[in-house]
TIDOSE-370267 format. One record per residue (C-alpha): x negated, y negated, z; residue in one letter; chain. Coordinates in Angstrom, 1 decimal, decimal comma, padded with zeros to 4 digits. Layout:
// residues N
{{X; Y; Z}; a; A}
...
// end
This chain:
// residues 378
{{000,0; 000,0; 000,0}; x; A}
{{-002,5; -002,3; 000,8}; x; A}
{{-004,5; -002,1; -002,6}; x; A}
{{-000,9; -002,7; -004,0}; x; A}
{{-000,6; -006,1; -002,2}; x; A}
{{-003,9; -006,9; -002,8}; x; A}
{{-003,9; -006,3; -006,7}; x; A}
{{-000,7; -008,0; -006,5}; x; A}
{{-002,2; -011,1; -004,7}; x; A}
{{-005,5; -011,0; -007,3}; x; A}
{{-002,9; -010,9; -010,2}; x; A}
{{-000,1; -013,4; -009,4}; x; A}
{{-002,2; -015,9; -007,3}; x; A}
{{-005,8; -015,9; -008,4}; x; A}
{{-005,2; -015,2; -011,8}; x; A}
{{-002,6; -016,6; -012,3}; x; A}
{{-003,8; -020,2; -010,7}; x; A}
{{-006,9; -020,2; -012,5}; x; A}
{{-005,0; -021,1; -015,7}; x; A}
{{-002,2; -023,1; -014,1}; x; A}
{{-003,2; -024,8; -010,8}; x; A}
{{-006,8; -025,8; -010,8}; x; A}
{{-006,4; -027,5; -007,5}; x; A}
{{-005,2; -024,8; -005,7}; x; A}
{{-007,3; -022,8; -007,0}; x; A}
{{-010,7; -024,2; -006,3}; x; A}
{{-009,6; -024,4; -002,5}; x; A}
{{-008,3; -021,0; -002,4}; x; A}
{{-011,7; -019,6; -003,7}; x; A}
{{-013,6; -021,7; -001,1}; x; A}
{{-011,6; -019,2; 001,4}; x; A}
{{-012,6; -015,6; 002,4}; x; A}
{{-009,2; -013,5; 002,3}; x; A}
{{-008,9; -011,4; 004,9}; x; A}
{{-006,0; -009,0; 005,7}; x; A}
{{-004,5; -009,2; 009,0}; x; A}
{{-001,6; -006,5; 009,4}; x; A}
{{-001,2; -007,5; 012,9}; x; A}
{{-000,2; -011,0; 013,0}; x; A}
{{003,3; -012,0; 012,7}; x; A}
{{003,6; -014,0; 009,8}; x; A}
{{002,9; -013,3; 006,0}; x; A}
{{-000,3; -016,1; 005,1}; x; A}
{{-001,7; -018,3; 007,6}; x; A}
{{-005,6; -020,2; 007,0}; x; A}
{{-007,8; -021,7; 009,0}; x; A}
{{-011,6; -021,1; 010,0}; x; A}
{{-012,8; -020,5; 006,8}; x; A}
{{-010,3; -017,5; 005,8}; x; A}
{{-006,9; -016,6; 004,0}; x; A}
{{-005,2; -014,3; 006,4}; x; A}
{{-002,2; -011,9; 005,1}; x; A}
{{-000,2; -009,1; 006,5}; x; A}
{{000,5; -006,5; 004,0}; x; A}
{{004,1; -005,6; 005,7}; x; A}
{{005,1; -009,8; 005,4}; x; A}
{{003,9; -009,7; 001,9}; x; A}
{{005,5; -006,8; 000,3}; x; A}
{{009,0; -007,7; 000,5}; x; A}
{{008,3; -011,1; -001,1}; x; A}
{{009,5; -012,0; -004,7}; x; A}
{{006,9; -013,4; -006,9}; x; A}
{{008,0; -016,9; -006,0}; x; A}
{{008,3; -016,4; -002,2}; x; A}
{{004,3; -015,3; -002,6}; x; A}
{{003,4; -018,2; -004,8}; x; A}
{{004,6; -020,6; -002,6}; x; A}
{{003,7; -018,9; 000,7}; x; A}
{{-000,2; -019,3; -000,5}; x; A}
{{001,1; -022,5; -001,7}; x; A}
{{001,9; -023,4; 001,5}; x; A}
{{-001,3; -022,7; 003,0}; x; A}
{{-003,4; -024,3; 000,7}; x; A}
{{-001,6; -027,8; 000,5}; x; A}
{{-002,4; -027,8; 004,5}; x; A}
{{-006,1; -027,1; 004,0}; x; A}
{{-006,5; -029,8; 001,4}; x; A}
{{-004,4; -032,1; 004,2}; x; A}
{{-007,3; -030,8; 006,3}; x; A}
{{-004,7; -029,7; 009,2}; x; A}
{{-006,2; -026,5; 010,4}; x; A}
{{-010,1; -028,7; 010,5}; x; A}
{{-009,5; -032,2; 011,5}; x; A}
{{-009,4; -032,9; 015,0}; x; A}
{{-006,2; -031,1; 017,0}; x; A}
{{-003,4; -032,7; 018,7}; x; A}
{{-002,9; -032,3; 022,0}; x; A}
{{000,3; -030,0; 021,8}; x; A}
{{001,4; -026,6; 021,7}; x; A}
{{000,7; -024,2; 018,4}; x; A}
{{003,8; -024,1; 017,6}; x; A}
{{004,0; -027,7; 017,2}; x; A}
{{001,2; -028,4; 015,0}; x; A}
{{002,6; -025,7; 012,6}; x; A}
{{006,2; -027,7; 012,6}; x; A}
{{004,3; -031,2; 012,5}; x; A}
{{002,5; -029,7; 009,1}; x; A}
{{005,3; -028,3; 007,8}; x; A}
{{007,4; -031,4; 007,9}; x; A}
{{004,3; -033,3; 006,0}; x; A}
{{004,0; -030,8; 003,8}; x; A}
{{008,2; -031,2; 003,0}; x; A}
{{008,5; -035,1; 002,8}; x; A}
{{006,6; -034,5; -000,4}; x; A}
{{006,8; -031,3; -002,0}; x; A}
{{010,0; -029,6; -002,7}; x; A}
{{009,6; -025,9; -001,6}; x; A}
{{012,5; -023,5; -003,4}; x; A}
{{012,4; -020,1; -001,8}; x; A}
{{010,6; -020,8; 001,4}; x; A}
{{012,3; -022,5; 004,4}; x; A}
{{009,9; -025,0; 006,3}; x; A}
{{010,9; -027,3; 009,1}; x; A}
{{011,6; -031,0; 007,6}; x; A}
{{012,1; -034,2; 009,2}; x; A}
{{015,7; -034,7; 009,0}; x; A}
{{016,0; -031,6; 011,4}; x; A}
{{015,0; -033,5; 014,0}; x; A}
{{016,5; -036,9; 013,0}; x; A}
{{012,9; -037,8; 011,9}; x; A}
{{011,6; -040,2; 009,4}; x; A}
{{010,0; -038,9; 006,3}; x; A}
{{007,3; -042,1; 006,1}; x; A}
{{005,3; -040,4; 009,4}; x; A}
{{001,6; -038,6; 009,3}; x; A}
{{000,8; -035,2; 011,7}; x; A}
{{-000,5; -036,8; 014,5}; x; A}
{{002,8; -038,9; 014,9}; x; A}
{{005,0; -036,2; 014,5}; x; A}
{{002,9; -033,6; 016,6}; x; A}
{{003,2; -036,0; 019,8}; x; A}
{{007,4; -036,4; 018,8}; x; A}
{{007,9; -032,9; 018,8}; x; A}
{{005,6; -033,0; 022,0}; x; A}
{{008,0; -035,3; 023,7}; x; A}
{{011,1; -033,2; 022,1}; x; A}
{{010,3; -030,4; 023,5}; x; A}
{{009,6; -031,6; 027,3}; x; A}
{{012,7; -032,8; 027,4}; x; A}
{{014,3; -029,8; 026,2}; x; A}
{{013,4; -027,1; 028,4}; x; A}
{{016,1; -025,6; 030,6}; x; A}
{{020,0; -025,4; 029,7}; x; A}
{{020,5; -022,9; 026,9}; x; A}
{{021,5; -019,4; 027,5}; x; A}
{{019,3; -016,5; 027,1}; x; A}
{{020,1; -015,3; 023,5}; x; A}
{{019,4; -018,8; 022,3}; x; A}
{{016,3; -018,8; 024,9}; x; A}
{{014,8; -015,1; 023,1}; x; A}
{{015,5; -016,7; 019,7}; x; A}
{{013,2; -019,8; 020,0}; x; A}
{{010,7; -018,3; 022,0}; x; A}
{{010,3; -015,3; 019,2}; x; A}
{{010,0; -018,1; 016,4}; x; A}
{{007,6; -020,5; 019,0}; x; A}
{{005,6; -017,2; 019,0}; x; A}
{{005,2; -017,1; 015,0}; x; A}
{{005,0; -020,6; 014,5}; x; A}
{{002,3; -020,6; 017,1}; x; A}
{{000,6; -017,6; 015,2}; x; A}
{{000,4; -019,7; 012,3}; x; A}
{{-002,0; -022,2; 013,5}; x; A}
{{-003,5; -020,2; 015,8}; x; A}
{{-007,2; -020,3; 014,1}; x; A}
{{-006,9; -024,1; 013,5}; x; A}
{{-009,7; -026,0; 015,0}; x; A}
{{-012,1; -029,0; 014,8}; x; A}
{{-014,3; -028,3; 012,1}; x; A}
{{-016,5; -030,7; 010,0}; x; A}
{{-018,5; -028,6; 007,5}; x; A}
{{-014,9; -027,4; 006,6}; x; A}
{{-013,9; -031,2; 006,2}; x; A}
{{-016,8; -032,0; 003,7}; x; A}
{{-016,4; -028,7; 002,1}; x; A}
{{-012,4; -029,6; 000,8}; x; A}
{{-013,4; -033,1; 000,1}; x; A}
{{-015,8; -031,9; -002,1}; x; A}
{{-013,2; -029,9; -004,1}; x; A}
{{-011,2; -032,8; -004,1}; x; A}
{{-013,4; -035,6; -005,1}; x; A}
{{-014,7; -033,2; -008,1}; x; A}
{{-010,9; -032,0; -009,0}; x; A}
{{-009,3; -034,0; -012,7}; x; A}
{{-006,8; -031,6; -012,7}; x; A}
{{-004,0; -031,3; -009,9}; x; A}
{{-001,4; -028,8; -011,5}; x; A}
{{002,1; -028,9; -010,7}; x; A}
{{001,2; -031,3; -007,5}; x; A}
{{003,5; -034,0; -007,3}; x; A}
{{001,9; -037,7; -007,6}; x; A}
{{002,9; -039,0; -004,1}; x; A}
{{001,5; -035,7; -002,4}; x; A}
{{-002,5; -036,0; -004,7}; x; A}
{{-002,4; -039,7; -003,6}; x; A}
{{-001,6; -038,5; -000,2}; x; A}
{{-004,4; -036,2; -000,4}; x; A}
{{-006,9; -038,6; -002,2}; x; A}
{{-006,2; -041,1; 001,3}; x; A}
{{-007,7; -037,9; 003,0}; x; A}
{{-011,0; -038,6; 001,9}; x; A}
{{-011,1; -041,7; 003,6}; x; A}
{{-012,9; -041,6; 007,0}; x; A}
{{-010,5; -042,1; 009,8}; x; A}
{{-011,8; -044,1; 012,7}; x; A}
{{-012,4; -042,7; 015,6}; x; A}
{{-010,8; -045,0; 018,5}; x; A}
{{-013,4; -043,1; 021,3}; x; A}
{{-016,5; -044,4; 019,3}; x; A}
{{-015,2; -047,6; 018,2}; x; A}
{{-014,7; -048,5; 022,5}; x; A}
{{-017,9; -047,2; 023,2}; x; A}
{{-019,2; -049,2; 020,3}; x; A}
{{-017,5; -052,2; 021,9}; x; A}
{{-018,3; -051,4; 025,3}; x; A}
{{-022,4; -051,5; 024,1}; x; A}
{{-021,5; -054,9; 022,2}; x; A}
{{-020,5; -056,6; 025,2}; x; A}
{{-022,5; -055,0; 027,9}; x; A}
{{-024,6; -057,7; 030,1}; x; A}
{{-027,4; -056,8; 032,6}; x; A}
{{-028,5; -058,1; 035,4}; x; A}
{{-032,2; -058,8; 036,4}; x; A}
{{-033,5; -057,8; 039,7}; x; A}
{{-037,3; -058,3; 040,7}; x; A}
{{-038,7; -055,4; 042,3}; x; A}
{{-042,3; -054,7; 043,9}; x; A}
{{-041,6; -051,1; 043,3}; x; A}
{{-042,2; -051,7; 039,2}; x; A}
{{-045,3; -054,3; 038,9}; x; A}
{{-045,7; -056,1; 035,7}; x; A}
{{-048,1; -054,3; 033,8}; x; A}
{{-048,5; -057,1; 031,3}; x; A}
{{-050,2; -059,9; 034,2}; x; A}
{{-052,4; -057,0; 035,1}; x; A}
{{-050,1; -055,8; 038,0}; x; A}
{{-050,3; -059,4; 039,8}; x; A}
{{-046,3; -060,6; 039,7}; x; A}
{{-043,1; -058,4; 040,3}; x; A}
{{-041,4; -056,3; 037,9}; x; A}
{{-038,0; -056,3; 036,6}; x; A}
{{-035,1; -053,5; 036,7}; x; A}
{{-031,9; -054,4; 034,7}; x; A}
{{-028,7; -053,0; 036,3}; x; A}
{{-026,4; -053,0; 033,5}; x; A}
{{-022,7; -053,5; 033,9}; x; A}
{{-019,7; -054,5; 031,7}; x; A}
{{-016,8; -056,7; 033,1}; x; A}
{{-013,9; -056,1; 030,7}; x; A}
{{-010,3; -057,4; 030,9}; x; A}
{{-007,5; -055,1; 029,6}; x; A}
{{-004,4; -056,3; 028,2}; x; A}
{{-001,5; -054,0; 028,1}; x; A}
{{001,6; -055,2; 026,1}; x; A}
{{004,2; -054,1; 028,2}; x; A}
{{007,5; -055,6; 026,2}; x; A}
{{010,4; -053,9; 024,7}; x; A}
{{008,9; -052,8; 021,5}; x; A}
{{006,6; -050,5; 023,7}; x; A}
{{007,7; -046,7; 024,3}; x; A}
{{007,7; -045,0; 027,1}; x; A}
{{005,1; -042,6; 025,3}; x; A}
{{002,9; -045,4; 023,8}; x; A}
{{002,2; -046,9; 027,6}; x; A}
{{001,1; -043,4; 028,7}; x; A}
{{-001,5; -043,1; 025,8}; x; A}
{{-002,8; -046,7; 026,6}; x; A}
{{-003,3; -045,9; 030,1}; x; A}
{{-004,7; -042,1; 029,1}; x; A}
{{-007,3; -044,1; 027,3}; x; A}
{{-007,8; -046,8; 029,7}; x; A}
{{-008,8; -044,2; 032,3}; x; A}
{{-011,3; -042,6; 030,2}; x; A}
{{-013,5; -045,5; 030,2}; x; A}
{{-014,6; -044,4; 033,3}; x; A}
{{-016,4; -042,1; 031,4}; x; A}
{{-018,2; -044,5; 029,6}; x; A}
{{-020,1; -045,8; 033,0}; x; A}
{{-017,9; -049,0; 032,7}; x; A}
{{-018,4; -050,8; 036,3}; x; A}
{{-015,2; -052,4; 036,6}; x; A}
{{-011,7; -053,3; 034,8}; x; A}
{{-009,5; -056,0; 035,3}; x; A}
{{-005,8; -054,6; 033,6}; x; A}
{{-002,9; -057,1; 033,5}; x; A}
{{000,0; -056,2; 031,7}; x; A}
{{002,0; -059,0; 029,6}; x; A}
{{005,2; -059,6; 027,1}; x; A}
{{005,9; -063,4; 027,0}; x; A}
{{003,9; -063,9; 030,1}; x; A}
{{001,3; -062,5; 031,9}; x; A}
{{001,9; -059,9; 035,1}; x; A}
{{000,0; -059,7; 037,7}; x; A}
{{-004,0; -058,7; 037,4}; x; A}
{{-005,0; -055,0; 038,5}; x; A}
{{-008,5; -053,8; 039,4}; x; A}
{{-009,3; -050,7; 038,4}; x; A}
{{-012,5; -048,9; 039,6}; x; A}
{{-011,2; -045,5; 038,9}; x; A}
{{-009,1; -043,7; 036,8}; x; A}
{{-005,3; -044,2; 038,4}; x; A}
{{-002,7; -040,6; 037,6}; x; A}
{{000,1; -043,3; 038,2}; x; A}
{{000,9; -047,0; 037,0}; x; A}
{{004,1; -049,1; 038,0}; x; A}
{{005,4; -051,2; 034,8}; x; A}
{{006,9; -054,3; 034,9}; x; A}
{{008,0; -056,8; 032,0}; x; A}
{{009,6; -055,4; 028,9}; x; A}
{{010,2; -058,8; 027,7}; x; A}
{{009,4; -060,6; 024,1}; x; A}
{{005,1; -060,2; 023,2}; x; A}
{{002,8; -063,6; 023,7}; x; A}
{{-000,6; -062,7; 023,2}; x; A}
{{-001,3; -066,5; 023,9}; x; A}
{{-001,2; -066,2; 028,0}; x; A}
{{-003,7; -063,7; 028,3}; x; A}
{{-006,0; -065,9; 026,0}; x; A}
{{-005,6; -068,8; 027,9}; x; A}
{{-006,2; -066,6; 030,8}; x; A}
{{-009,2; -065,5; 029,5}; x; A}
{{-010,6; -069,0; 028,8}; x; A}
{{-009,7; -070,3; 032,8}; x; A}
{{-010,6; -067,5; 034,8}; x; A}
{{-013,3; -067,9; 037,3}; x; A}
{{-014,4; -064,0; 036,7}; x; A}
{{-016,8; -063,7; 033,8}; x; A}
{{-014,9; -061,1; 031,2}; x; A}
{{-017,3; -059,9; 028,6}; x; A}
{{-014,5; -059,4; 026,2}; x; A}
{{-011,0; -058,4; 026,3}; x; A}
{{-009,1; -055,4; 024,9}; x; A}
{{-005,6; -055,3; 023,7}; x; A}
{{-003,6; -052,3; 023,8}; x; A}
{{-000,9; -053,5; 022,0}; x; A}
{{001,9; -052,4; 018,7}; x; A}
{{001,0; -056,1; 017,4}; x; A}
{{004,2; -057,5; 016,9}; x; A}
{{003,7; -060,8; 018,3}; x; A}
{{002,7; -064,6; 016,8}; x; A}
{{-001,1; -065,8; 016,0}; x; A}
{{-002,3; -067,0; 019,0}; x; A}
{{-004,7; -070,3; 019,4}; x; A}
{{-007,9; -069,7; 020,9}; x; A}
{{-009,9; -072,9; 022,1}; x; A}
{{-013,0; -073,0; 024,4}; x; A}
{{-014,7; -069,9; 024,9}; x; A}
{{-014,1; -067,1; 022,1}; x; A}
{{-013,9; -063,7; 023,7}; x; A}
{{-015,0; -060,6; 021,8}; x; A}
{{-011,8; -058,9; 021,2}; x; A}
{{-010,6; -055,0; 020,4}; x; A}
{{-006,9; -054,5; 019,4}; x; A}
{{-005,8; -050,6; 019,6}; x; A}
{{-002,4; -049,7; 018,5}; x; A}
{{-000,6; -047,0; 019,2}; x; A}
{{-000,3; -045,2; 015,4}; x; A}
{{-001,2; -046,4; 012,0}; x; A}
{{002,5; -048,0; 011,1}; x; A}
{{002,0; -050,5; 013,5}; x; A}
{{-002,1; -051,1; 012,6}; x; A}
{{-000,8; -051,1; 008,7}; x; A}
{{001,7; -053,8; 009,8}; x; A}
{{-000,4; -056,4; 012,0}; x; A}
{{-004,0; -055,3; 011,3}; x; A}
{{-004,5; -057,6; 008,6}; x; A}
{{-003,5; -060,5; 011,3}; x; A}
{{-005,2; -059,8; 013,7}; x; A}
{{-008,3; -058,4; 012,6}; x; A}
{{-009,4; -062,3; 012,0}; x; A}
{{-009,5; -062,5; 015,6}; x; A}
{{-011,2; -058,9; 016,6}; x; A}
{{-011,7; -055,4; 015,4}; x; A}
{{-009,4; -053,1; 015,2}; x; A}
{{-008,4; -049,3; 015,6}; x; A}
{{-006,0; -046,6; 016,2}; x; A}
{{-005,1; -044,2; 019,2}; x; A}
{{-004,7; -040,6; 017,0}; x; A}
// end
């Protein structure tokens, strides 16, 4: 049985792409396949491999197996099973693909999840829909009987199966770009979903480097003389120097209506991992059309009381900035950027915006970005 299926697979999918779906092809031949007869799903990729179980497979009309390697393939050229994971069940990264994967591809035998069954738009990315689905199912555990319980938990189980060998992994990255860049011909591959994949080729930037980056950019020192490190240049004969170094930020949290629930805890996730970055001290204050009252942080805080939910004026916290006695070396705003220009006078901080997902950076990026860099929590 097996050399049927796999003859089958050579035939209708190998040879059968080589004339028809260059594409597809070329990333399917950078993949070992592998047969798996004991996973619970017909193809799944990641890690290098194809993986397909004989018993899924044999039962599948020619069209069912087209687009089930179909399937797989548009996700490794999306570079979901090798870019950096979500932090979210299996079985949700396997939904979040498939609804990308549907908002631009009509699939005619197979049934994937799409974004209308969760009342979802069909303009999102992975990352955005992963942490949805996240939230989705939190608040959905509980209340449903047992036969409805058994059901979801024994698809939860395959869908988790599916991206079960998904995982960070770089060489795979340049590997796929390197089929794509060098690919003229994309097949039956609708326009939108090649541009889609073109945009992949684009490196993303990673908002963990770009806050250490700013952290270094505005770090200060402070001199101490010590007799314990003699200045070797005067011949041993005045004191040394030891620099302590420290970085005084302020961190502005837009805390107005616009704001989630969700997008407050992943500004304060990442405000508490500066910590890790050997950052001395943080002044937080959150703000909507006015500024709240300034929090010290000195360590990273599991709970944070929110007040506001007002209008967004970036302008108080820079005229903040510019009166206060404490010496800020620059300011970070965790922010969606829906708010006026502000007018800076005096003093011109060094300034970071983060927002929350790429809608909102696509929407007030080019603003803002006169006024500081800018990046993106993913």
């Amino acid at each position: 049985m097996e050399s049927i299926v796999s003859e089958r697979i050579s035939k209708k999918i190998y040879d059968s792409w080589f004339l028809t779906e260059p594409a597809l092809h070329g990333v399917l031949c950078g993949h070992e396949l592998t047969e798996n007869p004991k996973m619970p799903v017909a193809v799944r990729c990641g890690q290098g491999r194809i993986e397909y179980n004989p018993e899924f497979i044999k039962p599948l009309d020619d069209k069912a197996l087209d687009e089930s390697f179909r399937t797989e393939i548009i996700r490794i050229m999306l570079k979901h099973p090798y870019q950096r994971q979500p932090d979210c069940p299996a079985f949700v990264r396997t939904v979040a693909s498939n609804i990308v994967l549907t908002n631009d591809y009509n699939f005619k035998t197979l049934t994937l999840d799409k974004a209308e069954d969760f009342n979802f738009p069909k303009t999102e990315y992975f990352e955005w829909y992963c942490a949805k689905l996240t939230d989705n199912s939190d608040n959905s555990q509980g209340g449903s009987d047992d036969s409805d319980s058994d059901e979801q938990n024994s698809q939860n189980a395959a869908q988790s199966s599916q991206s079960e060998l998904w995982e960070e992994n770089e060489f795979e990255c340049s590997r796929i770009n390197e089929i794509i860049e060098n690919t003229t011909s994309w097949g039956s591959l609708p326009g939108n979903l090649v541009e889609i994949i073109k945009a992949t080729l684009k490196p993303q930037i990673d908002y963990r480097k770009v806050l250490s980056g700013f952290r270094a950019s505005v770090i200060s020192s402070r001199r101490n003389l010590t007799r314990m490190r003699p200045n070797r240049r005067t011949d041993f004969q005045n004191l040394g120097s030891v620099y302590k170094m420290r970085t005084n930020l302020l961190v502005a949290v837009d805390v107005s209506g616009s704001i989630s629930t969700p997008m407050l805890q992943r500004f304060y996730s990442v405000i508490n991992r500066f910590f890790k970055y050997g950052i001395e001290s943080i002044d937080t204050v959150q703000f909507d059309t006015e500024l709240k009252d300034i929090v010290p942080l000195k360590k990273a805080k599991s709970e944070i009381k929110i007040t506001g939910r007002g209008g967004t004026d970036f302008q108080p916290v820079f005229d903040f900035f510019r009166s206060s006695k404490s010496h800020y070396d620059g300011i970070i705003f965790f922010t969606d950027g829906y708010a006026g220009e502000p007018q800076i006078t005096g003093r011109k901080p060094k300034v970071l915006w983060v927002f929350p997902d790429k809608n909102t950076a696509k929407a007030n990026s080019e603003t803002l970005k006169k006024y500081g860099r800018c990046c993106v929590i993913e």
